[in-house]
Jmol script that loads the backbone (N, CA, C; Angstrom):
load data "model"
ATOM      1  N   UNK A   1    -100.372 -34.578 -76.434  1.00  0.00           N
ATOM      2  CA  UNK A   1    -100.285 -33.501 -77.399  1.00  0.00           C
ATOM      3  C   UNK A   1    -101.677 -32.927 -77.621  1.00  0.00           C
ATOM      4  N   UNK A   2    -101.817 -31.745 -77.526  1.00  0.00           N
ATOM      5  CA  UNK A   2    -103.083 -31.488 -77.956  1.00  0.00           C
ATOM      6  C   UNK A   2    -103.035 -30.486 -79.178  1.00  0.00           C
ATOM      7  N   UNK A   3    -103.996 -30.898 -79.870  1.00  0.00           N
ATOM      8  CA  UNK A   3    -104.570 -30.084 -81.131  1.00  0.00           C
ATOM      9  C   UNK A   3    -105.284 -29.175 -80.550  1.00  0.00           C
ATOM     10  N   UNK A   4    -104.989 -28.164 -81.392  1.00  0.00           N
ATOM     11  CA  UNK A   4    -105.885 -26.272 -80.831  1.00  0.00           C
ATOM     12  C   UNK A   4    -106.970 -26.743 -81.872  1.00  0.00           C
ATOM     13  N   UNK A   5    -106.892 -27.116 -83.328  1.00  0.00           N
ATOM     14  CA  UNK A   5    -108.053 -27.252 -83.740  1.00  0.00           C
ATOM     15  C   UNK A   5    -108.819 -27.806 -84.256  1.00  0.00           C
ATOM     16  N   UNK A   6    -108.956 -29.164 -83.053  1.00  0.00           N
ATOM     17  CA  UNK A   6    -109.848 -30.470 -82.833  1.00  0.00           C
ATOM     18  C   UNK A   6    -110.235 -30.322 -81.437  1.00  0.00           C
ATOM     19  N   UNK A   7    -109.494 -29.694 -80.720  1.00  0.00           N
ATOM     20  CA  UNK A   7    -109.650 -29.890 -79.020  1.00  0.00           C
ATOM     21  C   UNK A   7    -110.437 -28.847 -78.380  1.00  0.00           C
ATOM     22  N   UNK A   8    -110.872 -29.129 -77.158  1.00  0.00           N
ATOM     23  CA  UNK A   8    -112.332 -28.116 -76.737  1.00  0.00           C
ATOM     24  C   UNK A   8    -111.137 -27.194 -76.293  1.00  0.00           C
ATOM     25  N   UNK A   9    -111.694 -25.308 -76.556  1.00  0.00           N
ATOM     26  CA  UNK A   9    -110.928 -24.641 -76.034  1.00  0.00           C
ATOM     27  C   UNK A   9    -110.254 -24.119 -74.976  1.00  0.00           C
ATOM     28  N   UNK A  10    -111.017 -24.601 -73.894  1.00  0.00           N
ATOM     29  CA  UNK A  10    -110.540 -25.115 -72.500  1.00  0.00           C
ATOM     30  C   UNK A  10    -108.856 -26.161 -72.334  1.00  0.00           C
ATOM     31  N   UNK A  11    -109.168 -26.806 -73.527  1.00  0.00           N
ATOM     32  CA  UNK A  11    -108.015 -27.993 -72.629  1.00  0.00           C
ATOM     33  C   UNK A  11    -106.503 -26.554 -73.647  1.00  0.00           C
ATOM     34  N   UNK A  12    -106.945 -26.402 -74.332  1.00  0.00           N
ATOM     35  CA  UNK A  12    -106.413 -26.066 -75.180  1.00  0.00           C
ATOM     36  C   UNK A  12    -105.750 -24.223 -74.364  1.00  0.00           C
ATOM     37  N   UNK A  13    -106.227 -23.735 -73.735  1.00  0.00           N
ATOM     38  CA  UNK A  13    -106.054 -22.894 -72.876  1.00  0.00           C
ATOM     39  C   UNK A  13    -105.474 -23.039 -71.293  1.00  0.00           C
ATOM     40  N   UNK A  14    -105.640 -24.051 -71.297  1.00  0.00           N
ATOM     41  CA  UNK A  14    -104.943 -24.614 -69.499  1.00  0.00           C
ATOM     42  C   UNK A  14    -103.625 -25.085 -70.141  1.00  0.00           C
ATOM     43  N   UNK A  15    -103.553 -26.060 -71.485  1.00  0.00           N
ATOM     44  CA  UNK A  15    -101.633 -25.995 -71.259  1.00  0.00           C
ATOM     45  C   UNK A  15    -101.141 -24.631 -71.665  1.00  0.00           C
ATOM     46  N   UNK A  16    -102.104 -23.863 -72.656  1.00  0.00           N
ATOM     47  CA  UNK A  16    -101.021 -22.499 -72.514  1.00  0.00           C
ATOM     48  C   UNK A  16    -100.856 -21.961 -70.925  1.00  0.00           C
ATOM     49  N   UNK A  17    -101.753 -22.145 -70.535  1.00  0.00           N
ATOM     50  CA  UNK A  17    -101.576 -21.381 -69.444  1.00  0.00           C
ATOM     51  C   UNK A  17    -100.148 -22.375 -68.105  1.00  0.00           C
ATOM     52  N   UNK A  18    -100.245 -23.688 -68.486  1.00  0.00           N
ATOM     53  CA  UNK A  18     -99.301 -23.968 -67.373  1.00  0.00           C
ATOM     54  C   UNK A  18     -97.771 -24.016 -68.395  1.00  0.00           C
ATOM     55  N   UNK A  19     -97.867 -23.769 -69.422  1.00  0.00           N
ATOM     56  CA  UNK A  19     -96.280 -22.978 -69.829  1.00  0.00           C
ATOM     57  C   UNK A  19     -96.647 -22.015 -69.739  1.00  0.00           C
ATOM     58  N   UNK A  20     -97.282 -20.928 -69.298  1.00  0.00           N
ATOM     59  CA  UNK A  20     -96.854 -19.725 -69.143  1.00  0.00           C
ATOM     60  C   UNK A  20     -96.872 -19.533 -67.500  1.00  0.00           C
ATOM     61  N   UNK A  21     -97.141 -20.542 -66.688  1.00  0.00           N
ATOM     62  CA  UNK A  21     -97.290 -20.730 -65.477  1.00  0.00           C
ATOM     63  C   UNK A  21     -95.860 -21.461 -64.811  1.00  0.00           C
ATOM     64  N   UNK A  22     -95.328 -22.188 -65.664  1.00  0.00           N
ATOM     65  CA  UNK A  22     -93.599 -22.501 -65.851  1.00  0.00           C
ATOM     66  C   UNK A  22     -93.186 -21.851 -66.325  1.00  0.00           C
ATOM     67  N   UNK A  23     -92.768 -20.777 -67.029  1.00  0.00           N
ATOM     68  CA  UNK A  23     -92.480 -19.822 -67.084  1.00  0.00           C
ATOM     69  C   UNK A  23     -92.051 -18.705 -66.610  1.00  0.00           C
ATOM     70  N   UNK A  24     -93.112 -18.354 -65.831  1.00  0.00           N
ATOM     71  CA  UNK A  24     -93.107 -17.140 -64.666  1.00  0.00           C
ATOM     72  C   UNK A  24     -92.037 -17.844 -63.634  1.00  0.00           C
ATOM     73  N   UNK A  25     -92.639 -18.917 -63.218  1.00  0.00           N
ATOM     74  CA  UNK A  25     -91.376 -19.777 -62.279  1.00  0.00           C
ATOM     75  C   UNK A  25     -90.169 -19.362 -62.200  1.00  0.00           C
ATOM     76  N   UNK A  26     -89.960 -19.802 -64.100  1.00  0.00           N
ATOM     77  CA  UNK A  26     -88.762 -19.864 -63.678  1.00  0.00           C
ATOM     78  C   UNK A  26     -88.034 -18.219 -64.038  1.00  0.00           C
ATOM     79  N   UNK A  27     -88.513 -17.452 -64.501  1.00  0.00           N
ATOM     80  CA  UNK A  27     -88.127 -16.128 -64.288  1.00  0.00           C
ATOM     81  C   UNK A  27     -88.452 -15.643 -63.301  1.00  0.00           C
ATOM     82  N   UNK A  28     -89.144 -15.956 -62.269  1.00  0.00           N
ATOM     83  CA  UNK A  28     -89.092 -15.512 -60.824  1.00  0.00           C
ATOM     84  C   UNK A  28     -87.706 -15.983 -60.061  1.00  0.00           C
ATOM     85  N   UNK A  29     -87.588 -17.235 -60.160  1.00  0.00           N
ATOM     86  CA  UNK A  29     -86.084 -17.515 -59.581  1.00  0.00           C
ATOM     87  C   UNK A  29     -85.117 -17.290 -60.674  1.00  0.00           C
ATOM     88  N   UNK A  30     -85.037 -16.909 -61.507  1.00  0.00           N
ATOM     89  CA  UNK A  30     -83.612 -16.206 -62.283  1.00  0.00           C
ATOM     90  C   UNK A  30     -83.571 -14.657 -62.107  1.00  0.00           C
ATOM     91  N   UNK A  31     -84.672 -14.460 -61.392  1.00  0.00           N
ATOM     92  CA  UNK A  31     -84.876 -12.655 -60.974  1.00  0.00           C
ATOM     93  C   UNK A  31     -84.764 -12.906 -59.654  1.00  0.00           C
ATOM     94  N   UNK A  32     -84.996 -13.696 -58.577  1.00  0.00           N
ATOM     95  CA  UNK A  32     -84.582 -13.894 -57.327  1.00  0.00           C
ATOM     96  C   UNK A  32     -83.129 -14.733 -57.146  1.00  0.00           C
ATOM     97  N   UNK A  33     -82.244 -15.259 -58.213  1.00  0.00           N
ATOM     98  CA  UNK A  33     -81.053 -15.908 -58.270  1.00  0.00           C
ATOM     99  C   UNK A  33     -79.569 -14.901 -57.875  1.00  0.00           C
ATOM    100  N   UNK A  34     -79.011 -14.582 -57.653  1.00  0.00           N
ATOM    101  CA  UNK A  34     -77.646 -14.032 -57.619  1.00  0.00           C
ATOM    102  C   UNK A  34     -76.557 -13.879 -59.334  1.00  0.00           C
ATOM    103  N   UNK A  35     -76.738 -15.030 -59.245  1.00  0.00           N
ATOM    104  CA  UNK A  35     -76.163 -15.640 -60.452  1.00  0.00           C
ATOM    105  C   UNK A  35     -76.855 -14.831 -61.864  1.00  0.00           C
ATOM    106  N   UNK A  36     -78.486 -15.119 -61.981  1.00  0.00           N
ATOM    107  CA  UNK A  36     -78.947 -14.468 -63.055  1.00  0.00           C
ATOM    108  C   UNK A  36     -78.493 -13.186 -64.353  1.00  0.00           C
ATOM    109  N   UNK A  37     -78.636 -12.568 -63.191  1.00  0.00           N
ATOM    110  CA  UNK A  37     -78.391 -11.044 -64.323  1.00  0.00           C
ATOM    111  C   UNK A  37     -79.858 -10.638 -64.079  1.00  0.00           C
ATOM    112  N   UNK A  38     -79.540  -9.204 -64.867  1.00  0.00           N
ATOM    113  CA  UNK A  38     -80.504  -8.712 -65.119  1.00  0.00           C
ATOM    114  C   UNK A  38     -80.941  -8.545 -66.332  1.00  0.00           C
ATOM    115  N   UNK A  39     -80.904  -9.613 -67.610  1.00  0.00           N
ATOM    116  CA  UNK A  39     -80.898  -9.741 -68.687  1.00  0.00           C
ATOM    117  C   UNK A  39     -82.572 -10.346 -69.172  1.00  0.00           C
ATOM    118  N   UNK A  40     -82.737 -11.271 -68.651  1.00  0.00           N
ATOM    119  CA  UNK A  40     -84.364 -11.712 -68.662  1.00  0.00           C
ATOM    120  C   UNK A  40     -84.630 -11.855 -67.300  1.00  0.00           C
ATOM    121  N   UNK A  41     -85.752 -12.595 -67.026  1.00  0.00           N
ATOM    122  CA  UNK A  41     -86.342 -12.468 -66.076  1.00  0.00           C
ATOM    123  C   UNK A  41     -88.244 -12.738 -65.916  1.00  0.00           C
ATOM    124  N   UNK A  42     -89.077 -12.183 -64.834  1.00  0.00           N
ATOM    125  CA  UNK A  42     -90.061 -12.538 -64.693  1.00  0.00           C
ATOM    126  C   UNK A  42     -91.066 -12.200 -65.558  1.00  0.00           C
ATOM    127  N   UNK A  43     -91.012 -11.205 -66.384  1.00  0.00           N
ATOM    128  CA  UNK A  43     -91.631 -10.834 -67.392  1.00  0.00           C
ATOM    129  C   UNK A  43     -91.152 -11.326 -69.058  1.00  0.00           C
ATOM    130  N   UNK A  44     -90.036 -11.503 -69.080  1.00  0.00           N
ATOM    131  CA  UNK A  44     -89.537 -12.472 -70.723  1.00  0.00           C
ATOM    132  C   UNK A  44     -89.945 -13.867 -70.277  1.00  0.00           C
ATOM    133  N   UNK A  45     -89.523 -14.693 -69.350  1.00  0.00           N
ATOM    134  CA  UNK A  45     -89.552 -16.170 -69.550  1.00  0.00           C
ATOM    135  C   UNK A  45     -90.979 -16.407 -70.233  1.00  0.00           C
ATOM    136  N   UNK A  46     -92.104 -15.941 -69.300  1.00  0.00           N
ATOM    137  CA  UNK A  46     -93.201 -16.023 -69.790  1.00  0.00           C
ATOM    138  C   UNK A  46     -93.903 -16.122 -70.785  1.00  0.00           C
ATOM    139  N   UNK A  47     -93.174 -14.975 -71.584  1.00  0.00           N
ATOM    140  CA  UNK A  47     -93.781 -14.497 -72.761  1.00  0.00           C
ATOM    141  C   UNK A  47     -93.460 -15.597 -73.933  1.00  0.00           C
ATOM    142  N   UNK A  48     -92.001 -16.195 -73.671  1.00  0.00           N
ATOM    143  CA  UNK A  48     -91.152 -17.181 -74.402  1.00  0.00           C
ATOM    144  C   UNK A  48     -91.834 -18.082 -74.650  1.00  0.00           C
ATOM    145  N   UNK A  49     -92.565 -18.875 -73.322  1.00  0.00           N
ATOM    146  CA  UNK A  49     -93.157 -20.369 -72.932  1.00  0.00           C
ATOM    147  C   UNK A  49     -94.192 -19.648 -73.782  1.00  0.00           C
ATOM    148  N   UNK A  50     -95.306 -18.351 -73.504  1.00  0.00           N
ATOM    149  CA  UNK A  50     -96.455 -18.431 -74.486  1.00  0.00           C
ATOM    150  C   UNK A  50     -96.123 -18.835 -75.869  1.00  0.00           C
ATOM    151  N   UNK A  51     -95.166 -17.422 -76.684  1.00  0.00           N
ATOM    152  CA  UNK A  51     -94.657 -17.765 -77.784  1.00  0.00           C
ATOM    153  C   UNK A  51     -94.807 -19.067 -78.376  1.00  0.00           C
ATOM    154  N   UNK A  52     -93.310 -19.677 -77.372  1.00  0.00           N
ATOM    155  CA  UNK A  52     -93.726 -21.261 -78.289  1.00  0.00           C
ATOM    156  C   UNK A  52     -94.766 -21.752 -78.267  1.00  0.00           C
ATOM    157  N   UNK A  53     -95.443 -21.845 -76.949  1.00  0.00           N
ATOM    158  CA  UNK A  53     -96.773 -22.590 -76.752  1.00  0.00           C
ATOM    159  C   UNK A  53     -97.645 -22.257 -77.940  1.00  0.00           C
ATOM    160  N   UNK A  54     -97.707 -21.059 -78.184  1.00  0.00           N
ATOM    161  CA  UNK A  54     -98.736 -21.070 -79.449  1.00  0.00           C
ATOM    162  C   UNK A  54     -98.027 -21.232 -81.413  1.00  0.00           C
ATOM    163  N   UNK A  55     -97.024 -20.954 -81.123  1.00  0.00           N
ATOM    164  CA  UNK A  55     -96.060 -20.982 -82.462  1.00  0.00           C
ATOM    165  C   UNK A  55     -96.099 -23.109 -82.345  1.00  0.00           C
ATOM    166  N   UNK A  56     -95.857 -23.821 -81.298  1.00  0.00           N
ATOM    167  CA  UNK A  56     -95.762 -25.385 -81.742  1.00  0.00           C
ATOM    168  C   UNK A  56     -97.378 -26.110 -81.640  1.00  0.00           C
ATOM    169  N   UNK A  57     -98.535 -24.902 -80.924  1.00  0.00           N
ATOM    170  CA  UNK A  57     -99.432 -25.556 -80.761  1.00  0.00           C
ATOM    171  C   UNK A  57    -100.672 -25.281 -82.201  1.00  0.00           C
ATOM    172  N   UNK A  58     -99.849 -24.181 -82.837  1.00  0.00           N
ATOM    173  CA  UNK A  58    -100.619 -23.902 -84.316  1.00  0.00           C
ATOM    174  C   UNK A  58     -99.856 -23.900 -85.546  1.00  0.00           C
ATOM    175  N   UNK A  59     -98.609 -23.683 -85.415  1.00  0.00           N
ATOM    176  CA  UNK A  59     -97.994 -23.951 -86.351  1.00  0.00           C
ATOM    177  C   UNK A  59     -96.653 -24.547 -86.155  1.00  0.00           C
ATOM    178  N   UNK A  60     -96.556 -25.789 -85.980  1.00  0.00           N
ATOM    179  CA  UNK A  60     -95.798 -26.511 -85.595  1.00  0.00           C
ATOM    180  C   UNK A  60     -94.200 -26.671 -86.913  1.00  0.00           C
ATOM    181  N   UNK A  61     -95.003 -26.886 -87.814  1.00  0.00           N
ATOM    182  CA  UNK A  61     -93.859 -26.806 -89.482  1.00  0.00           C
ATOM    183  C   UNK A  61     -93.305 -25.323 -89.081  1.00  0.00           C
ATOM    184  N   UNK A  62     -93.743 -24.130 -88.599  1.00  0.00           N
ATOM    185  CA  UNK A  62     -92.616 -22.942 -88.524  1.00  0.00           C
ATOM    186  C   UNK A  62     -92.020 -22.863 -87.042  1.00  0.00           C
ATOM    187  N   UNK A  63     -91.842 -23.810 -86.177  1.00  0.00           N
ATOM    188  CA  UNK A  63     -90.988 -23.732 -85.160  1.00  0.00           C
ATOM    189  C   UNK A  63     -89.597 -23.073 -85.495  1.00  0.00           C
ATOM    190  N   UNK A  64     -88.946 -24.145 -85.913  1.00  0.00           N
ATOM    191  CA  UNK A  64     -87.335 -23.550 -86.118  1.00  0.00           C
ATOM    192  C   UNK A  64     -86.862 -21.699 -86.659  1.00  0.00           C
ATOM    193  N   UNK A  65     -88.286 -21.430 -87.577  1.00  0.00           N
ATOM    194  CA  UNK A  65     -88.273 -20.103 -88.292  1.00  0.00           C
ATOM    195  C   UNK A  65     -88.428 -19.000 -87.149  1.00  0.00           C
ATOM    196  N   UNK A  66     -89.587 -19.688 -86.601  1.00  0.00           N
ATOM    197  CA  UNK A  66     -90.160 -18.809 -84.569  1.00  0.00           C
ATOM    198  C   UNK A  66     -89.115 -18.821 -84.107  1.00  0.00           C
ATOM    199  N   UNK A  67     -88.360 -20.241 -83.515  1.00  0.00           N
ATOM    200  CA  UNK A  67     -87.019 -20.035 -82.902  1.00  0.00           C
ATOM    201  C   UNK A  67     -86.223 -18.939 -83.466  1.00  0.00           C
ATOM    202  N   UNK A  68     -85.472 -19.177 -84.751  1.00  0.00           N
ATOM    203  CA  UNK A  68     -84.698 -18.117 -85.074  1.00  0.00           C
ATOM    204  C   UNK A  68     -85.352 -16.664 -85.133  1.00  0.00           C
ATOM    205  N   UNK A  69     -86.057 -16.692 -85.100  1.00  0.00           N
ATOM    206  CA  UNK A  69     -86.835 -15.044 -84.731  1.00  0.00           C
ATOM    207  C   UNK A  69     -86.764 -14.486 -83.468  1.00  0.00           C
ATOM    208  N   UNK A  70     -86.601 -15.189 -82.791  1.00  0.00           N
ATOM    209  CA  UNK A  70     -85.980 -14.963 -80.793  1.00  0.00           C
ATOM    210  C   UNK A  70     -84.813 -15.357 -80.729  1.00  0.00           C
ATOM    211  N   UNK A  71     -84.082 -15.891 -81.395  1.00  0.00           N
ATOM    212  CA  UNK A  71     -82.303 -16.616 -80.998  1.00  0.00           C
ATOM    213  C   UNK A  71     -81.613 -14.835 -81.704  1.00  0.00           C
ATOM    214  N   UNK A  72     -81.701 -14.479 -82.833  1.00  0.00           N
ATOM    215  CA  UNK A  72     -81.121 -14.103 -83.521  1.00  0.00           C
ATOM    216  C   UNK A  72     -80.846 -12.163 -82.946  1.00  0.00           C
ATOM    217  N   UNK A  73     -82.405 -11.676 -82.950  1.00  0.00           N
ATOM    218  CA  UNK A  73     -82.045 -10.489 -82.231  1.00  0.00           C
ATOM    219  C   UNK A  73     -81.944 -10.552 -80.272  1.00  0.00           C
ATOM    220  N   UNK A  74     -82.219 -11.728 -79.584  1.00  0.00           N
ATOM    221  CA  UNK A  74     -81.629 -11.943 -78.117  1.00  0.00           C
ATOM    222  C   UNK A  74     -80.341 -11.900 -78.354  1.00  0.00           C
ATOM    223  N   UNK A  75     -79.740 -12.500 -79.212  1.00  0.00           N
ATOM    224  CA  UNK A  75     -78.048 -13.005 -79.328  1.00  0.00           C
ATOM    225  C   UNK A  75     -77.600 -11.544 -79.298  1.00  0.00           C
ATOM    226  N   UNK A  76     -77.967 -10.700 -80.530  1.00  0.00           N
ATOM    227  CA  UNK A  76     -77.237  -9.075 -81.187  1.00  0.00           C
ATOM    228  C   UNK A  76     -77.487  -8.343 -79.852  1.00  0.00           C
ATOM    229  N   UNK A  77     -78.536  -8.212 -79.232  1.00  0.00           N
ATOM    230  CA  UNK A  77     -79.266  -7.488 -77.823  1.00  0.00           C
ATOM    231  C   UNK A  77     -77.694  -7.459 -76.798  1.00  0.00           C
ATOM    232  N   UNK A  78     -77.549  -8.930 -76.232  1.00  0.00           N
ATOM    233  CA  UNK A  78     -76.765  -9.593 -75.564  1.00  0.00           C
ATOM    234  C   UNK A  78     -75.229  -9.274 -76.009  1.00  0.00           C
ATOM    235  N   UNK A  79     -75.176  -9.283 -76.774  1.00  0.00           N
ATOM    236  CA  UNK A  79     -73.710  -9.164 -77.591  1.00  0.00           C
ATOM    237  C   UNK A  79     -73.709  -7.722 -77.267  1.00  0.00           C
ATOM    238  N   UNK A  80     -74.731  -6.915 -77.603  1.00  0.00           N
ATOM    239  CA  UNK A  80     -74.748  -5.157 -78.011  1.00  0.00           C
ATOM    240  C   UNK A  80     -74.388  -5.069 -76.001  1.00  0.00           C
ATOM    241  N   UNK A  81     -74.854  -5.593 -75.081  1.00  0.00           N
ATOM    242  CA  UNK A  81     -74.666  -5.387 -73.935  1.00  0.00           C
ATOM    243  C   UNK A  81     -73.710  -5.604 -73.499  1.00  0.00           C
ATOM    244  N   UNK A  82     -72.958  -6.704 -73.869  1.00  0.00           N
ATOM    245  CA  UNK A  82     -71.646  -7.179 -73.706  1.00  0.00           C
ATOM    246  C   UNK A  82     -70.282  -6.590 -73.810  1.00  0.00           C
ATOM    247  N   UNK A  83     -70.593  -5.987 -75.079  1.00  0.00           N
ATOM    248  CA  UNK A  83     -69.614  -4.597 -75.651  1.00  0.00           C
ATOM    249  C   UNK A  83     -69.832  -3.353 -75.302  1.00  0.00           C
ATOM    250  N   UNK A  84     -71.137  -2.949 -74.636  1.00  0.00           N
ATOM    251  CA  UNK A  84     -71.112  -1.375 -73.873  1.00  0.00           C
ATOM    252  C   UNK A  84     -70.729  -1.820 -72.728  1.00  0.00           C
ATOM    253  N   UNK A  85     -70.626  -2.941 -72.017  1.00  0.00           N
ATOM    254  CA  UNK A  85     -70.847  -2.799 -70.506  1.00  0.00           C
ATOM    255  C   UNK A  85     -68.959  -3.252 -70.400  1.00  0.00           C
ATOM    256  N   UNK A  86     -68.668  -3.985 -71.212  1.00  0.00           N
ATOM    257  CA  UNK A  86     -67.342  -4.508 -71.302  1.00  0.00           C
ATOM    258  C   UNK A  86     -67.254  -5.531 -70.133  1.00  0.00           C
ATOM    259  N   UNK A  87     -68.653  -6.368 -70.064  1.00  0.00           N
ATOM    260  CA  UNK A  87     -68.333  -7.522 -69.653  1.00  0.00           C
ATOM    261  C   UNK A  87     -69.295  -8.862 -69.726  1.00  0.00           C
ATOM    262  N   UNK A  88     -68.814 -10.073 -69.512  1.00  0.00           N
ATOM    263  CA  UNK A  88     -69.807 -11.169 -70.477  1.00  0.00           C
ATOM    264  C   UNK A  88     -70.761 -11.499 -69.056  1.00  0.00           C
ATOM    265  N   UNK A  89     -70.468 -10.782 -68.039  1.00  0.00           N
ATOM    266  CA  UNK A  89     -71.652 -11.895 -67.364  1.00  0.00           C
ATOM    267  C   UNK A  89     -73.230 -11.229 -66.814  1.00  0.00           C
TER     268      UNK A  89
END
end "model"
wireframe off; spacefill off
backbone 0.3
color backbone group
């Protein structure tokens, strides 16, 4: 686990960077998948892994609040797509 503010800013910058380096991954193969969609992809996963990375690596007590701040308008987004396109996948 590392602390952002006890820890040299280096170490503290290489795990953001390898969740945002898992990340890209894996929105590269859900953008190279069949299956995927075109719903997220190589540019959201990323941003997600930063997000948390810095929402659990500085403020860890407002995770669940961060979470619901991305669950809540992805869900309405998704739903709103679901009902123009008239279909779930």
């Amino acid at each position: 686990m590392v602390d952002p503010l006890t820890d040299p800013l280096t170490e503290v910058l290489v795990h953001l960077l390898v969740g945002v380096a898992l990340g890209a991954l894996v929105g590269l193969e859900r953008e190279q998948s069949e299956s995927g969609g075109t719903f997220a992809g190589s540019r959201t996963f990323p941003l997600f892994a930063l997000y948390g990375g810095l929402v659990s690596g500085f403020f860890p007590r407002l995770l669940p609040i961060a979470l619901g701040l991305l669950v809540v308008p992805l869900t309405v987004a998704y739903a709103g797509k679901v009902w123009q396109e008239g279909t779930s996948g």
